[in-house]
C-alpha positions, 0 to 999 in steps of 0.5 A: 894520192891517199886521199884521192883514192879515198875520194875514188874508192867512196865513189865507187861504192856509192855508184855499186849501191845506186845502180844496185837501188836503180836495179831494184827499183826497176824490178819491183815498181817500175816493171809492176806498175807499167810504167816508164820512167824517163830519159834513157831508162824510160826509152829503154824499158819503151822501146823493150815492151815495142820488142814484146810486141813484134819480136819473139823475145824481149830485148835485154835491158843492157844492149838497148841502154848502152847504145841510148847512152853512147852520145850522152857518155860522149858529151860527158868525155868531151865537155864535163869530166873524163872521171866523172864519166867513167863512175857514170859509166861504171853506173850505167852498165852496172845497172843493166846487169843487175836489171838483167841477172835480177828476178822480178819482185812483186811489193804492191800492185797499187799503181799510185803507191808505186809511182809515188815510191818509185819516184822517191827511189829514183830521185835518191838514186839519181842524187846519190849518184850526183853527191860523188861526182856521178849520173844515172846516164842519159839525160843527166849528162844533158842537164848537168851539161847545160847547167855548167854552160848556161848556169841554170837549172834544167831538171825541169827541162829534162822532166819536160822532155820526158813527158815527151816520151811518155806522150809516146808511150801513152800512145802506144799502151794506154794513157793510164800508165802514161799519166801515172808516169809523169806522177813517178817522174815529177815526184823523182824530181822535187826528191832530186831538187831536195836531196841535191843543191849544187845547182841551186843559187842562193843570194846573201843579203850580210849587214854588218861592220865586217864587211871585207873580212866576210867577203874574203871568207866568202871567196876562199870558201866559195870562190865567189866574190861579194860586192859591199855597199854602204848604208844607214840604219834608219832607226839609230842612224848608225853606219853600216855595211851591206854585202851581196852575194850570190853562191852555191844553195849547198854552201849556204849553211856553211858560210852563214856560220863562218859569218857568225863566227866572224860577226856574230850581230851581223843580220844575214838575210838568205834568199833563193835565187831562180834566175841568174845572168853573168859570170857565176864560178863553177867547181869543174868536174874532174 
C-alpha cells in the first residue's frame, strides 16, 4: 500500500506540474501567436475567439474544455482506466484554472519561434503526463484507446485530425495562423514520439546458444514471448540459435542488457517495428 501511494502521490505532482506547464504554455505562446493547438484545447481556444466575435464576453477556457471532454472522460472510465482517468482528470480541470486565474505574458512575437517552442512544450506536457499513467484530455483518451484496442500507433491519426480543426480555424481567421498551427502541432508530436515509446514496438533479432533461458527472461520482463529458430553460421558452420521477438520500444534498452548479461557474445540486432498484427500483451491501465 506504501508504495502504491508512493506511485499515486508521484502521479499527482507530476499532473500539478504538467497542467501548471500546459497553462503557461497557453498563456504565453499559444495565446501570442494566434494559434490553435489541436484536440480538445485547440477547439477550446476556436471556439472561445468565435464567443469574441458575437458575444460581449469571452467564454472561460474551464466551462468550454469540460463540456469537450465529457465523452473522452467517459471512454476513458469505460474502456481504459478508472485511475487513469481521475489523474487525466484532475489535469484537465487543473489546467482551465490555472489558464483562467492565469495573467497573459508576452516572450516573443515571432510566430514561427512560437510554434516551434510552443509545440516543444506541449509535446513534453503531453508526455509527462503519459509517463505517470495520464492525459492532457480529449483526443489523448482517443488515441490511447485505439492504440490498446487495435495496437498501433495513432498520434499521427490524431494530428490528422487536427489539421482538421485547423482547416476550420483557417477559415475563419486566416490561413497564416492556421499554417503555423499545424507547424505547433506537427513539432508537438515528433517531441511526444521521442520523449515517449510505450506505443512503440521494437523487434529483436538475438543470435545466440542461450536461446530458452533468454526467451524466459524476456516473457517475465516483458510478458512477451519469443519464438527460437535454428541456424548455421555460414562462415564456421557452426550451430546456432535464432530468437525473434517482438516488444514494447521503451523496454528495449533493458532486455538488451539483461541478454548481455546472460550471453554476453550473443549478437542482437534491434529493429523498429511500424506495423504490427496479431496478439501483442498490453500493460493495462489501472
Amino acid at each position: 500500500m506504501k508504495i502504491e501511494a508512493k506511485r499515486d502521490l508521484r502521479r499527482l505532482i507530476t499532473v500539478v506540474l504538467a497542467s501548471l506547464l500546459m497553462a503557461i504554455n497557453i498563456k504565453t505562446f499559444v495565446r501570442t501567436g494566434g494559434l490553435y493547438p489541436g484536440g480538445a484545447t485547440g477547439l477550446t481556444i476556436l471556439i472561445q475567439r468565435i464567443s469574441q466575435m458575437y458575444l460581449p464576453h469571452e467564454i472561460p477556457y474551464s466551462p468550454i474544455n469540460i463540456l469537450l471532454n465529457a465523452i473522452p472522460v467517459y471512454i476513458g472510465f469505460r474502456f481504459i482506466g478508472k485511475k487513469f482517468t481521475f489523474f487525466s482528470l484532475i489535469m484537465i480541470l487543473l489546467t482551465g484554472f490555472f489558464t483562467d486565474m492565469m495573467p497573459a505574458h508576452v516572450i516573443t512575437y515571432d510566430t514561427l519561434l512560437i510554434a516551434v517552442f510552443g509545440g516543444i512544450i506541449n509535446g513534453v506536457v503531453i508526455s509527462l503526463c503519459l509517463s505517470v499513467d495520464a492525459t492532457t484530455g480529449g483526443t489523448d483518451f482517443i488515441a490511447i484507446y485505439l492504440s490498446q484496442k487495435c495496437g498501433m500507433e495513432t498520434w499521427n491519426l490524431i494530428l490528422g485530425f487536427n489539421v482538421l480543426i485547423l482547416g476550420a480555424a483557417g477559415v475563419l481567421f486566416g490561413w497564416d495562423k492556421a499554417l503555423y498551427s499545424i507547424v505547433f502541432q506537427y513539432v508537438s508530436t515528433q517531441t511526444l514520439h521521442t520523449l515517449y515509446r510505450d506505443f512503440q514496438r521494437q523487434t529483436l533479432f538475438v543470435v545466440t546458444d542461450k536461446a530458452e533461458e533468454i526467451a524466459k527472461m524476456i516473457f517475465d520482463e516483458t510478458h512477451h514471448g519469443a519464438s527460437i529458430m535454428h541456424a548455421e553460421g555460414s562462415h564456421e558452420h557452426k550451430d546456432h540459435q535464432v530468437l525473434y521477438s517482438v516488444i514494447a520500444a521503451d523496454s528495449a534498452r533493458h532486455v538488451i542488457k539483461r541478454i548481455r548479461d546472460i550471453d554476453a557474445h550473443a549478437f542482437v540486432n534491434s529493429i523498429r517495428t511500424t506495423e504490427l498484427s496479431g496478439r501483442f500483451y498490453m500493460k493495462p491501465k489501472d
